[in-house]
The first five atom37 places (N, CA, C, CB, O) and aatype in JSON, in Angstrom:
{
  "aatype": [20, 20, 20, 20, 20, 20, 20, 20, 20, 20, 20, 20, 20, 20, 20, 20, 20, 20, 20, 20, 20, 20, 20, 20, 20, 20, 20, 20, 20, 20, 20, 20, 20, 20, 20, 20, 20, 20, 20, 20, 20, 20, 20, 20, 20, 20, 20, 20, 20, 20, 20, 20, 20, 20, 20, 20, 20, 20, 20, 20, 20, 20, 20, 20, 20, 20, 20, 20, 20, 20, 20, 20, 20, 20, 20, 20, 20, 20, 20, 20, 20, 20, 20, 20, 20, 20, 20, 20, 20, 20, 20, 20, 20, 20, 20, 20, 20, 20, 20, 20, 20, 20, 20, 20, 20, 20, 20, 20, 20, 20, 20, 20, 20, 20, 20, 20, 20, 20, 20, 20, 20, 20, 20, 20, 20, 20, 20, 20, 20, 20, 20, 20, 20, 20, 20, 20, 20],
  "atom_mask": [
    [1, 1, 1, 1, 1],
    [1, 1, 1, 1, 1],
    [1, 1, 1, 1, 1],
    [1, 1, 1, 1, 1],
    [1, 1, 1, 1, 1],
    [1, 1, 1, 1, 1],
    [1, 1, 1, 1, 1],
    [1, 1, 1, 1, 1],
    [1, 1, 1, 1, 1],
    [1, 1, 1, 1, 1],
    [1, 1, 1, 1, 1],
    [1, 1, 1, 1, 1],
    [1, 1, 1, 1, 1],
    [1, 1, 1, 1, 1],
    [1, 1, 1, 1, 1],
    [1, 1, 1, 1, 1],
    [1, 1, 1, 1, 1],
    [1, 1, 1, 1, 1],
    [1, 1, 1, 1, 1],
    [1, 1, 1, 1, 1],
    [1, 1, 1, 1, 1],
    [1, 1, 1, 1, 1],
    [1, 1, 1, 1, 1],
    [1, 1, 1, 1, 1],
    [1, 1, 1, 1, 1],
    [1, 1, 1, 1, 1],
    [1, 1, 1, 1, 1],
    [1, 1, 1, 1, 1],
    [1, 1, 1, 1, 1],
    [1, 1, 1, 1, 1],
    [1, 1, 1, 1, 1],
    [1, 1, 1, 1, 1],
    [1, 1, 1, 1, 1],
    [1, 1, 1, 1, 1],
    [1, 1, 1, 1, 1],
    [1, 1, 1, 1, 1],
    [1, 1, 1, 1, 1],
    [1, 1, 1, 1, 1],
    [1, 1, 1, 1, 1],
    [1, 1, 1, 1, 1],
    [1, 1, 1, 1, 1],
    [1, 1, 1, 1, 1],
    [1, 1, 1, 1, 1],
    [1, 1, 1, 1, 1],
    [1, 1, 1, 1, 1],
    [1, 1, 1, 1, 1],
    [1, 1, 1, 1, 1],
    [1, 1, 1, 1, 1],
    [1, 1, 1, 1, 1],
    [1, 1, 1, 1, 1],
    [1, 1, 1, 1, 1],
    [1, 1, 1, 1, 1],
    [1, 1, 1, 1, 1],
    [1, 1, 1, 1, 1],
    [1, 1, 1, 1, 1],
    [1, 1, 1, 1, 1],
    [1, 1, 1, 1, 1],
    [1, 1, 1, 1, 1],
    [1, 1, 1, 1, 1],
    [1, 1, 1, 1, 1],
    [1, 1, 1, 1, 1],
    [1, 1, 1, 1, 1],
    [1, 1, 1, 1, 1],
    [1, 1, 1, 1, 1],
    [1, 1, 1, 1, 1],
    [1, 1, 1, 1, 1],
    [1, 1, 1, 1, 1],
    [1, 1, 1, 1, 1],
    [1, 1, 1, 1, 1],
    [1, 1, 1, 1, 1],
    [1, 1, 1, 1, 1],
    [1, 1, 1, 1, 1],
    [1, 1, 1, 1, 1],
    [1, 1, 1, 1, 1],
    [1, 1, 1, 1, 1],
    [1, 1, 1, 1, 1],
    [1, 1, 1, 1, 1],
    [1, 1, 1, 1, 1],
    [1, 1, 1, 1, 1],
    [1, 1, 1, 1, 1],
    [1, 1, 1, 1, 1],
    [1, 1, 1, 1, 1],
    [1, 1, 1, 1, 1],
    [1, 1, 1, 1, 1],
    [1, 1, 1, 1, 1],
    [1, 1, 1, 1, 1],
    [1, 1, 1, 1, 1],
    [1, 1, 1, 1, 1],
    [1, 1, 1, 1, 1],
    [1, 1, 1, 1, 1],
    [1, 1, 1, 1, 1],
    [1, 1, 1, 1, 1],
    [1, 1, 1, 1, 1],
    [1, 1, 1, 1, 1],
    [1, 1, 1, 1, 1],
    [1, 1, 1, 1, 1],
    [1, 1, 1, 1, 1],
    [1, 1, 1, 1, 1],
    [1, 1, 1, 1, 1],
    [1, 1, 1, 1, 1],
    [1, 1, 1, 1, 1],
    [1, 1, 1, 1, 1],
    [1, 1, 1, 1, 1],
    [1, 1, 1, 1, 1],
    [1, 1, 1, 1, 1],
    [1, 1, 1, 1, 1],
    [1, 1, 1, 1, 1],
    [1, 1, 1, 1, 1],
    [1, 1, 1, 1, 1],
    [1, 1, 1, 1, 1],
    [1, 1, 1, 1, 1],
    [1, 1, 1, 1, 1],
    [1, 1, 1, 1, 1],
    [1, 1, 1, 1, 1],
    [1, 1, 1, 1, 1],
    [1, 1, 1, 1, 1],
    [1, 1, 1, 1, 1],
    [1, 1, 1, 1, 1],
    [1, 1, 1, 1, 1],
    [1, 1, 1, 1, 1],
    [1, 1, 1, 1, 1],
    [1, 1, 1, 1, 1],
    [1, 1, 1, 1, 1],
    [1, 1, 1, 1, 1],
    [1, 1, 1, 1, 1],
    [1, 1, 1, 1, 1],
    [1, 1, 1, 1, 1],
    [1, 1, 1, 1, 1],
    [1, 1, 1, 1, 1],
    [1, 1, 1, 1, 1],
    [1, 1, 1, 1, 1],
    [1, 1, 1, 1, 1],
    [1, 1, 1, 1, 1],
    [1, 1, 1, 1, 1],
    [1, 1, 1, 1, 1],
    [1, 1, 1, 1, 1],
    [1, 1, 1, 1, 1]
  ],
  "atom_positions": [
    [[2.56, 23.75, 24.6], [1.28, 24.3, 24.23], [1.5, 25.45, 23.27], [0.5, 24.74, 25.48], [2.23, 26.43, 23.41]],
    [[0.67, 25.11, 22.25], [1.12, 26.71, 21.11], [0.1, 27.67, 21.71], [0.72, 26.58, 18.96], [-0.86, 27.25, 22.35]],
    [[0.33, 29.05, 21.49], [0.39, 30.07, 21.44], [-0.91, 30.78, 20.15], [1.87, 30.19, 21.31], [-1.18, 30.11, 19.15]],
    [[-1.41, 31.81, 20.35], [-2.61, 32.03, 19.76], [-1.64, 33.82, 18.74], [-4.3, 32.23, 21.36], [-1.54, 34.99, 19.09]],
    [[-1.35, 33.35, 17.95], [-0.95, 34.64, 17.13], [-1.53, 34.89, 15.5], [0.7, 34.57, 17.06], [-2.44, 34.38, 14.84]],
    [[-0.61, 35.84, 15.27], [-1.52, 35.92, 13.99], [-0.68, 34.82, 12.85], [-1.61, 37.79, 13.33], [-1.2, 34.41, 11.81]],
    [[0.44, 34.53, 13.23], [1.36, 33.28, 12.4], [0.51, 31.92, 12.49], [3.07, 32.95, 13.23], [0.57, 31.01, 11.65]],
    [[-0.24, 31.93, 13.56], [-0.68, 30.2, 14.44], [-1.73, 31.17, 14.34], [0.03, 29.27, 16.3], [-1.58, 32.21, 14.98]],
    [[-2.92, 31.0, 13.55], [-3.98, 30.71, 13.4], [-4.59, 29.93, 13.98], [-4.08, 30.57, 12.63], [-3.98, 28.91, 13.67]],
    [[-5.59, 29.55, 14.77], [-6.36, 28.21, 15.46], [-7.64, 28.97, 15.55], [-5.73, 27.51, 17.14], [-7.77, 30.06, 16.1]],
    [[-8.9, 28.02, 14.71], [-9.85, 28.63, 14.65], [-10.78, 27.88, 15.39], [-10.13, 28.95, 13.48], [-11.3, 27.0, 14.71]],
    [[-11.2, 27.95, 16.71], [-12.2, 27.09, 17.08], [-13.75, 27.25, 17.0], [-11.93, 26.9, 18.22], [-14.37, 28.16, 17.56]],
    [[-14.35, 26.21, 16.2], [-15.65, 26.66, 16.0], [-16.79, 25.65, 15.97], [-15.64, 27.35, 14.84], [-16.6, 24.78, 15.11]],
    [[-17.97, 25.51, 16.69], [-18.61, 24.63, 17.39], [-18.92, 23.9, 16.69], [-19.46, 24.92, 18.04], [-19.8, 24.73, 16.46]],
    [[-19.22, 22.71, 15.73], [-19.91, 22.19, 14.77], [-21.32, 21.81, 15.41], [-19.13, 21.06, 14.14], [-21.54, 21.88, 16.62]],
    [[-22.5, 21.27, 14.18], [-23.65, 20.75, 14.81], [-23.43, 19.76, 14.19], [-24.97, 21.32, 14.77], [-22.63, 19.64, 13.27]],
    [[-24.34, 18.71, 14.77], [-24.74, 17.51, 13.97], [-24.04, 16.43, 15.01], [-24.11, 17.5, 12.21], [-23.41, 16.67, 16.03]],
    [[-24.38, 15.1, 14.38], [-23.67, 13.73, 14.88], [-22.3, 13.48, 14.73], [-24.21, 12.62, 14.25], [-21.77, 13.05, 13.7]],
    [[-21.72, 13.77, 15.8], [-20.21, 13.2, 15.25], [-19.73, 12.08, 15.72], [-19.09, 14.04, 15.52], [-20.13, 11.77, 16.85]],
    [[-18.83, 11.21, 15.06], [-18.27, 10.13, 15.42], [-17.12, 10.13, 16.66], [-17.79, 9.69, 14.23], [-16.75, 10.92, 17.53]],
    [[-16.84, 8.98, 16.29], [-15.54, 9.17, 17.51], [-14.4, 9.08, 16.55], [-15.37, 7.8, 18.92], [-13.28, 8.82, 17.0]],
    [[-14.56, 9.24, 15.44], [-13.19, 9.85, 14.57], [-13.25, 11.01, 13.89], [-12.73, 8.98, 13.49], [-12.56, 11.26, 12.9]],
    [[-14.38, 12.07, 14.57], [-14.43, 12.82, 13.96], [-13.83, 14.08, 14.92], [-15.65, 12.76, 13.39], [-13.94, 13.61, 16.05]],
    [[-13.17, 15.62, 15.08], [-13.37, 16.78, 15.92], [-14.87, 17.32, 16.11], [-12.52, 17.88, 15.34], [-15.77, 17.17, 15.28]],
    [[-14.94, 17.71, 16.83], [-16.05, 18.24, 17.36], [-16.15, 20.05, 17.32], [-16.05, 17.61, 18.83], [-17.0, 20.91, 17.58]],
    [[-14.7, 20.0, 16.82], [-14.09, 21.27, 16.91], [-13.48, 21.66, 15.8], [-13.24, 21.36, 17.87], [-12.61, 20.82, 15.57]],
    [[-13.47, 22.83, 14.64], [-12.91, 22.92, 13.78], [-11.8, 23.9, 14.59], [-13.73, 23.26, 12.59], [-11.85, 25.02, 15.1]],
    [[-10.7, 22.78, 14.43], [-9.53, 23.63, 14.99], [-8.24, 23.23, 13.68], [-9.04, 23.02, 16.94], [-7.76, 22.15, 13.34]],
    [[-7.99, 24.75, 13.16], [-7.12, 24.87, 12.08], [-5.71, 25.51, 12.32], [-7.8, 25.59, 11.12], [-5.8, 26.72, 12.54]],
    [[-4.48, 25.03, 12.34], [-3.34, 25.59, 12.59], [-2.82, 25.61, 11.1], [-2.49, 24.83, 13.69], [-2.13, 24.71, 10.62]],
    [[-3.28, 26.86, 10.36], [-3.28, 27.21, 9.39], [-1.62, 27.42, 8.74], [-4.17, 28.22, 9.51], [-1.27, 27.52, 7.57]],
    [[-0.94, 27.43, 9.81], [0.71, 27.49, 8.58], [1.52, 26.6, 8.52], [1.84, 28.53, 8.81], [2.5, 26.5, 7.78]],
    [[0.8, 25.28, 10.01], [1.28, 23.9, 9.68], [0.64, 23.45, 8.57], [1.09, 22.92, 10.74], [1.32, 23.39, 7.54]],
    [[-0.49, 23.12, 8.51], [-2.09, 23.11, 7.39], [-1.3, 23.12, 5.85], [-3.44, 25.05, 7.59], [-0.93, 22.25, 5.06]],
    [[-1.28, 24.44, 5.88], [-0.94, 24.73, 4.43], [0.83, 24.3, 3.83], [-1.23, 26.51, 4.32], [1.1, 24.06, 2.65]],
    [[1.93, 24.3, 5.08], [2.83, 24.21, 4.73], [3.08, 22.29, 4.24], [3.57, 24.99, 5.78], [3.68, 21.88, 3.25]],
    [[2.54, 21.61, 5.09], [2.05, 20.48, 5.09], [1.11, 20.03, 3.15], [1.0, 20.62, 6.64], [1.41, 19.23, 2.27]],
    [[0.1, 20.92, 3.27], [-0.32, 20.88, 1.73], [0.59, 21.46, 0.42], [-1.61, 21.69, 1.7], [0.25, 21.38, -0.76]],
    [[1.8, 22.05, 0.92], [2.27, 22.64, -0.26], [3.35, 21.47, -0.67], [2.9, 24.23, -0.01], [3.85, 21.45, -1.79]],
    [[3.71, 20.36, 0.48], [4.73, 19.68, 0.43], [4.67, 18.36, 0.36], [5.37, 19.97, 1.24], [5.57, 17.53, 0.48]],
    [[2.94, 18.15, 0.05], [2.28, 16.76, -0.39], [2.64, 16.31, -1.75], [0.72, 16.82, -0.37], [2.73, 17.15, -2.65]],
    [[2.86, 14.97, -2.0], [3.09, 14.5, -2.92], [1.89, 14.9, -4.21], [3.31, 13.21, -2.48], [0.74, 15.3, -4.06]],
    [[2.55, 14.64, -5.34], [1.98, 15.24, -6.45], [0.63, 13.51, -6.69], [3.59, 15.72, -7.99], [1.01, 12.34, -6.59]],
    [[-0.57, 13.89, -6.94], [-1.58, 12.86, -7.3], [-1.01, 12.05, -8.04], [-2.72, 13.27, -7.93], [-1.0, 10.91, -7.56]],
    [[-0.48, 12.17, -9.13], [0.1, 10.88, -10.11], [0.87, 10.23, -9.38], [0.93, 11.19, -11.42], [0.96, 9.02, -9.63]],
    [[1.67, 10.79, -8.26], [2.42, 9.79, -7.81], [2.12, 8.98, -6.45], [3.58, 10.33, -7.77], [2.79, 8.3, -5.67]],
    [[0.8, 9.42, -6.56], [0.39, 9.03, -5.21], [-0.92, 7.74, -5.72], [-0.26, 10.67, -4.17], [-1.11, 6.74, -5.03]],
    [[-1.77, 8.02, -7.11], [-1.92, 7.03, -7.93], [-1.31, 6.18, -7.99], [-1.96, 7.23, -8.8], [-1.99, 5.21, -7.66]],
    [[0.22, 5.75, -8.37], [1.08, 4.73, -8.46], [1.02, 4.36, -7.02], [2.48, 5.07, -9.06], [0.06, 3.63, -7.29]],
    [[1.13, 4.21, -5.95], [1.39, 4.31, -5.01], [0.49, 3.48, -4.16], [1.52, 5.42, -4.86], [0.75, 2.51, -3.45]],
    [[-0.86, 4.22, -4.47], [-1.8, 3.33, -4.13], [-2.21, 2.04, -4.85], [-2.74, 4.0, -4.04], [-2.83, 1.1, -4.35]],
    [[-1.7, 2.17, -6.28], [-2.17, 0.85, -7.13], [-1.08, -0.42, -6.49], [-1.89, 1.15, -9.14], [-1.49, -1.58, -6.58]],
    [[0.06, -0.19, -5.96], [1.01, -0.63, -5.59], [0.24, -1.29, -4.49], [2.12, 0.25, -5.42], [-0.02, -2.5, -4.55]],
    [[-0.1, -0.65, -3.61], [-0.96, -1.34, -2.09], [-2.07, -1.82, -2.56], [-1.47, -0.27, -0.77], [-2.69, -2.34, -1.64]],
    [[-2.67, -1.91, -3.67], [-3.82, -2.52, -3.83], [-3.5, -3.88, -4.29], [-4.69, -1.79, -4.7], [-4.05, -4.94, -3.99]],
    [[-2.54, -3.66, -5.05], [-1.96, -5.02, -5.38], [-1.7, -6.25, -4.5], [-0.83, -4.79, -5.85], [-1.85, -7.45, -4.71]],
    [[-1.16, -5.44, -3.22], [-1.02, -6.68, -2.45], [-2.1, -7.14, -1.26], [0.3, -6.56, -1.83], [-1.96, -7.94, -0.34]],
    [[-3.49, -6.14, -1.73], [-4.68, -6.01, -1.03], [-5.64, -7.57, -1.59], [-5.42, -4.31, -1.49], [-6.7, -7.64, -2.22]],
    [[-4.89, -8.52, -1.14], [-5.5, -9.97, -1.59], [-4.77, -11.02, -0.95], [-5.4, -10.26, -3.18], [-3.55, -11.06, -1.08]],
    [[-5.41, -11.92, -0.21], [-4.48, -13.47, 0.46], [-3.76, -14.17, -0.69], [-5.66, -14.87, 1.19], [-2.59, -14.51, -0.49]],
    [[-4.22, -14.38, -1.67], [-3.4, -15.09, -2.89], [-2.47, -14.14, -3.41], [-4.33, -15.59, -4.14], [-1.36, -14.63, -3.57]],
    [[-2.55, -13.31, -3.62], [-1.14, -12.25, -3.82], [-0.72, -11.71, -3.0], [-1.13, -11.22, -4.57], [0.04, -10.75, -3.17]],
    [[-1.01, -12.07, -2.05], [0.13, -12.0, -0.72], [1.08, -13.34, -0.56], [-0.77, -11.86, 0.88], [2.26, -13.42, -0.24]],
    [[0.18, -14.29, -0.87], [0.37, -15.69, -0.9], [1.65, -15.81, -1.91], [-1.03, -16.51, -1.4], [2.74, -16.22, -1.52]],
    [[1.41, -15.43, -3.11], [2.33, -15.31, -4.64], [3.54, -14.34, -4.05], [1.29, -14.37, -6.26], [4.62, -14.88, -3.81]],
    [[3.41, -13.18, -3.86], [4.71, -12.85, -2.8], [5.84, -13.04, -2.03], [4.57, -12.69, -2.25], [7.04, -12.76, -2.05]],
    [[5.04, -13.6, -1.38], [5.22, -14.43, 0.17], [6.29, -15.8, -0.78], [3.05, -15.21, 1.2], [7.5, -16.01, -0.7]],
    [[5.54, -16.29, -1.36], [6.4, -17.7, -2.65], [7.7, -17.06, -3.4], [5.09, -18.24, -4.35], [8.63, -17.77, -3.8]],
    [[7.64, -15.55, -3.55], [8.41, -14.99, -4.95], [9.84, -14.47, -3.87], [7.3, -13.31, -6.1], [11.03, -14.43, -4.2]],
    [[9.25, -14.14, -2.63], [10.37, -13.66, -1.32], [11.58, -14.91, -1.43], [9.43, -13.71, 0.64], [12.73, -14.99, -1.87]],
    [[10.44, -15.93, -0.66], [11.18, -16.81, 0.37], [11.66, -17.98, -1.4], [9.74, -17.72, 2.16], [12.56, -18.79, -1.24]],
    [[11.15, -17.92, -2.49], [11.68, -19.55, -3.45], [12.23, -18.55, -4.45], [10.17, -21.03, -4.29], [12.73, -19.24, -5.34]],
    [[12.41, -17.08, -4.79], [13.0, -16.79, -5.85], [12.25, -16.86, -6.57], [13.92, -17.29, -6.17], [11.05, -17.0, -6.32]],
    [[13.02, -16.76, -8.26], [12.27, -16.84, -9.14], [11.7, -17.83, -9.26], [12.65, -16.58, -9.97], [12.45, -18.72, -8.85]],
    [[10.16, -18.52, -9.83], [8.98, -19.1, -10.01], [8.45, -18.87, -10.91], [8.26, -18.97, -9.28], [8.27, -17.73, -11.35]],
    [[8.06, -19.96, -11.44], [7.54, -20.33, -12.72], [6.04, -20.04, -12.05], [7.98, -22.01, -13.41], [5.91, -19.92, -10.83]],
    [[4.83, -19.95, -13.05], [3.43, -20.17, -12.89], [3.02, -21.36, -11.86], [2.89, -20.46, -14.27], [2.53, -21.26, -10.74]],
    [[3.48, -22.78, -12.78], [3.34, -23.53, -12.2], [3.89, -23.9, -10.7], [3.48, -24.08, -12.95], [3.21, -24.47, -9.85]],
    [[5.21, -23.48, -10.52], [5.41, -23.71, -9.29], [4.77, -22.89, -8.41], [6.58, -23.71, -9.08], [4.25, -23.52, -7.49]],
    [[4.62, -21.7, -8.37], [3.67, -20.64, -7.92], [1.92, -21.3, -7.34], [3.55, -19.55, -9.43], [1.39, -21.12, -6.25]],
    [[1.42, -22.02, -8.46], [0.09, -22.81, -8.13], [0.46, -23.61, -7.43], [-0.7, -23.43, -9.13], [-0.43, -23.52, -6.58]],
    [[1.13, -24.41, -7.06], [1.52, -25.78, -6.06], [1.73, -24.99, -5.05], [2.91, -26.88, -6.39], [0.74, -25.15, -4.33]],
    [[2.27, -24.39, -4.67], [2.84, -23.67, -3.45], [1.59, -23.34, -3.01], [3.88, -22.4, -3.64], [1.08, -24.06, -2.15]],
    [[0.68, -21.87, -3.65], [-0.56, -21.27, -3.39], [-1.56, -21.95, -2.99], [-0.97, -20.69, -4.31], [-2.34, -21.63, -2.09]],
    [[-1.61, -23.68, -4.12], [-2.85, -24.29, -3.72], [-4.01, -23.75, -4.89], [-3.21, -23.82, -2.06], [-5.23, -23.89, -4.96]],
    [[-3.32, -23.3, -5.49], [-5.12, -22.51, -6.56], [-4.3, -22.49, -8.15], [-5.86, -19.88, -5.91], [-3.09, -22.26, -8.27]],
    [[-5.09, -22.75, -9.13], [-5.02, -22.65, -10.08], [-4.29, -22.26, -10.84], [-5.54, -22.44, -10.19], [-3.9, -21.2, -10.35]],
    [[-3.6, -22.46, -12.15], [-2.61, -21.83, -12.27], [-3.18, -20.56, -13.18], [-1.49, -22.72, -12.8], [-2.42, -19.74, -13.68]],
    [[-4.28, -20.51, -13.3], [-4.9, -19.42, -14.62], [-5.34, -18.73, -13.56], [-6.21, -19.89, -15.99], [-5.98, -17.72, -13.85]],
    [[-5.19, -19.02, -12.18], [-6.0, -18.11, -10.97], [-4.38, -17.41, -10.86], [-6.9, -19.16, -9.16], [-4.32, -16.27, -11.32]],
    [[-3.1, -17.97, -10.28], [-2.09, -17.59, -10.5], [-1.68, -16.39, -11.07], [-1.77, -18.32, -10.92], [-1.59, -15.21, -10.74]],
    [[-1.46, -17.13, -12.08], [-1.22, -15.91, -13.57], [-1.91, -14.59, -13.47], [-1.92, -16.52, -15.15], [-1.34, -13.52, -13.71]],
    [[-3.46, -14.74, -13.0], [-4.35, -13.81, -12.95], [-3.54, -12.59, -12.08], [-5.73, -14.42, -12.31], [-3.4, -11.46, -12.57]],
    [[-3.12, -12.89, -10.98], [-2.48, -12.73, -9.71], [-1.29, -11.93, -9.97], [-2.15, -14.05, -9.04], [-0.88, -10.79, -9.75]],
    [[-0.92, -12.96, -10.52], [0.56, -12.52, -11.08], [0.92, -11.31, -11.72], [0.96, -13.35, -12.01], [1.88, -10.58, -11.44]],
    [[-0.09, -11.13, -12.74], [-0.27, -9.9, -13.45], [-1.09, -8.63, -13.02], [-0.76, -10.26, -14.55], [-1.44, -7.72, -13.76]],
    [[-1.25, -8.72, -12.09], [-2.01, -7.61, -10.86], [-0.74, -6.99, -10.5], [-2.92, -8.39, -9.25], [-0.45, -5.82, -10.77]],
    [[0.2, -8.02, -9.73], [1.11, -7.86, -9.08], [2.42, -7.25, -10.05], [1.23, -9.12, -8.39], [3.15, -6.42, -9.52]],
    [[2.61, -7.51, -10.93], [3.2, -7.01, -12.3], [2.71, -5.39, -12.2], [2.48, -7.95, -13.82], [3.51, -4.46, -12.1]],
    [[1.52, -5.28, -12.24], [0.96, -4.17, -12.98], [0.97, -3.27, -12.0], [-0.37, -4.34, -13.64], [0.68, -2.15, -12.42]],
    [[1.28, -3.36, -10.3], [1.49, -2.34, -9.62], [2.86, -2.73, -9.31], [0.52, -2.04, -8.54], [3.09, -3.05, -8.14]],
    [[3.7, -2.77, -10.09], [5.12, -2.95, -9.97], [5.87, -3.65, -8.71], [5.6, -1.68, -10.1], [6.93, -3.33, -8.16]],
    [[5.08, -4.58, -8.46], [5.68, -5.68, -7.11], [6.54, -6.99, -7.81], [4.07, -6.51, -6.06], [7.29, -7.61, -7.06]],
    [[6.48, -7.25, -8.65], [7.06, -8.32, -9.31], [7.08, -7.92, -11.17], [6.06, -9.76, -8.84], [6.24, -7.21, -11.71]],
    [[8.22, -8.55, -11.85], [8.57, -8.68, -12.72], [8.46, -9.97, -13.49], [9.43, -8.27, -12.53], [8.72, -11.01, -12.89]],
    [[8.06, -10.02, -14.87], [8.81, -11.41, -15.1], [9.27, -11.37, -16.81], [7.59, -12.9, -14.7], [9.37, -10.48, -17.65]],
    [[9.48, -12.81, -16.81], [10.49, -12.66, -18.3], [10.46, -13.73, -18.56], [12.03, -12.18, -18.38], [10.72, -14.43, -17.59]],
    [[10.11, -14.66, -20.1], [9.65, -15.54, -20.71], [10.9, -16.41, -20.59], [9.09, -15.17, -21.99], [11.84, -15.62, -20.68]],
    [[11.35, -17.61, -20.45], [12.31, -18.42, -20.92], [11.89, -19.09, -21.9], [12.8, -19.19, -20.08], [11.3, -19.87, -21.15]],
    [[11.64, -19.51, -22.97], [11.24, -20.41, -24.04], [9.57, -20.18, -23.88], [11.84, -22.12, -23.8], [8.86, -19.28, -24.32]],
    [[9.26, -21.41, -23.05], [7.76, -21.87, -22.99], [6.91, -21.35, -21.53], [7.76, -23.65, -23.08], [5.75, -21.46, -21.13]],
    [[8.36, -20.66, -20.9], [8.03, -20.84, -19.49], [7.74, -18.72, -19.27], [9.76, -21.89, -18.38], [8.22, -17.87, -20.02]],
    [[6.98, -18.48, -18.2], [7.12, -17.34, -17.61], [7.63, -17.15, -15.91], [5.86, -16.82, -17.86], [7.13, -17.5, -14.84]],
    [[8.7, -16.51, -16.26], [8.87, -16.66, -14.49], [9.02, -15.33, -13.89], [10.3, -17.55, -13.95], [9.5, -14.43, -14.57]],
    [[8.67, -15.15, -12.73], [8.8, -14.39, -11.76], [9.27, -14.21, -11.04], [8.4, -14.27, -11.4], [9.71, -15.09, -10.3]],
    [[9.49, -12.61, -10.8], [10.18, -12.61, -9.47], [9.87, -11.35, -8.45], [11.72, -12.64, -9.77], [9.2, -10.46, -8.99]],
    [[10.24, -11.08, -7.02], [9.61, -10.02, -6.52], [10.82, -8.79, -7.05], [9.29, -10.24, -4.75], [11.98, -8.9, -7.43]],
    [[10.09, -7.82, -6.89], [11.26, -6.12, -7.59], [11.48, -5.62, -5.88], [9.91, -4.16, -9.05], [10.88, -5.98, -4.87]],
    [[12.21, -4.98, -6.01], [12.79, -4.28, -4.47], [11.57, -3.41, -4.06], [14.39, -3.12, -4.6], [11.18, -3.52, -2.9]],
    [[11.05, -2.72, -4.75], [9.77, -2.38, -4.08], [8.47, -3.44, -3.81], [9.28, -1.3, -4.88], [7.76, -3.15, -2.86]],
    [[8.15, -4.55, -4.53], [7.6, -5.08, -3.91], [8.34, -5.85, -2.84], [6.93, -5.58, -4.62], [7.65, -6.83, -2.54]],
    [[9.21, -5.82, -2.28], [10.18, -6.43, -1.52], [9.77, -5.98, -0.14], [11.65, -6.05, -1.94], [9.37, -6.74, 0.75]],
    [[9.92, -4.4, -0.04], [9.72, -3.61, 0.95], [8.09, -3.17, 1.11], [10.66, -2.48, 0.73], [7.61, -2.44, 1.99]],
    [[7.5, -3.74, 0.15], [5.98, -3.13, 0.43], [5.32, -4.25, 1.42], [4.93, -2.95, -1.19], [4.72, -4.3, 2.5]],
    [[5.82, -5.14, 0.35], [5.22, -6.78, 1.34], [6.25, -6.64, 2.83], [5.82, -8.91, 0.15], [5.55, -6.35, 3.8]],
    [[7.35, -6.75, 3.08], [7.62, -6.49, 4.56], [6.81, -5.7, 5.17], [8.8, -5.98, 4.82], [6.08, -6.15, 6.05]],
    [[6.78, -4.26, 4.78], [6.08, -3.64, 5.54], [4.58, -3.76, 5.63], [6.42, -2.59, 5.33], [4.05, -2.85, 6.29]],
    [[3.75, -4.67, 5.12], [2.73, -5.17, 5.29], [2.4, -6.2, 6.16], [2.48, -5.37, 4.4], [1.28, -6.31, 6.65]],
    [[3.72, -7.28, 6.46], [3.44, -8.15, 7.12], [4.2, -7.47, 8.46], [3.8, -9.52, 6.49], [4.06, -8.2, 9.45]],
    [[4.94, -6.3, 8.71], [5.64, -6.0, 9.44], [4.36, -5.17, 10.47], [6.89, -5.31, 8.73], [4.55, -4.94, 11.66]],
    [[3.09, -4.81, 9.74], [1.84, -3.86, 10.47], [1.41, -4.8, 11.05], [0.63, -3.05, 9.65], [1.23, -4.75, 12.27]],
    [[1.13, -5.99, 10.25], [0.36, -6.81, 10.56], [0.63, -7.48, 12.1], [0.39, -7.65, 9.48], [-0.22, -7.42, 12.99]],
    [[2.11, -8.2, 12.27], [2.69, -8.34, 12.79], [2.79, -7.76, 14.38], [3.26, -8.23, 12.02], [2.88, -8.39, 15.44]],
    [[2.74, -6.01, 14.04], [2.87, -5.63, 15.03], [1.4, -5.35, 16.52], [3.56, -4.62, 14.44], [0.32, -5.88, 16.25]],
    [[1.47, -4.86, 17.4], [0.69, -5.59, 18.59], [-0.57, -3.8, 18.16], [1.98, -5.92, 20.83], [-0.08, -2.77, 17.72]],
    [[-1.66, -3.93, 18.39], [-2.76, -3.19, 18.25], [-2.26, -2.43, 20.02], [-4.49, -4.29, 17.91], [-2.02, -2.93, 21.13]],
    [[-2.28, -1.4, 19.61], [-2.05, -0.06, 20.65], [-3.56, 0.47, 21.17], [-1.17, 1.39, 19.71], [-3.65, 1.43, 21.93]]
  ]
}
């Protein structure tokens, strides 16, 4: 149990109004965890990237395209649509989402574009199917 000093700040103070059940009821501030905590938050730009990254794989078909780029390697468009089941201009669409928050790479052979997953999308998609996965507490 902490201690009430002038280092440990804790300000308790009644709120009005409707509160949720995710909300305090109590403004209680431990002001030098608080701030030490805010001084040691990641910088916005990189927390921008970060989130564009999880948005990317915020879709069943590019989870799907993933999930194909993990377990078959590199993949062409077309093989990518057979696997998925959807289009290959739906694909591609996909593809380049997933490109653009740095989960996959790709690189032209002649006529062909192929893909593949990057080590961060490697570990983003595990740990997505790894939440998923796990049992609701």
């Amino acid at each position: 149990m902490r201690s009430t000093t002038d280092a440990n700040i804790r300000m308790n103070v009644r709120m009005s109004g409707a509160m949720g059940d995710e909300t305090c009821e109590l403004l209680c501030l431990d002001l030098p965890r608080a701030e030490a905590l805010r001084h040691a938050r990641r910088p916005l730009s990189e927390l921008v990237v970060a989130a564009e990254a999880a948005k990317a794989l915020a879709d069943p078909t590019r989870l799907t395209v993933a999930l194909a780029l993990r377990d078959g390697g590199e993949l062409c468009v077309c093989d990518l649509a057979w696997v998925c089941e959807r289009s290959d201009k739906l694909v591609s669409h996909h593809a380049r989402v997933l490109r653009a928050g740095g989960l996959v790479e790709s690189r032209r052979e002649r006529k062909m574009v192929l893909y593949s997953l990057t080590d961060r999308g490697r570990r983003l998609l595990d740990a997505t199917l790894d939440a998923q996965a796990q049992p609701a507490l």
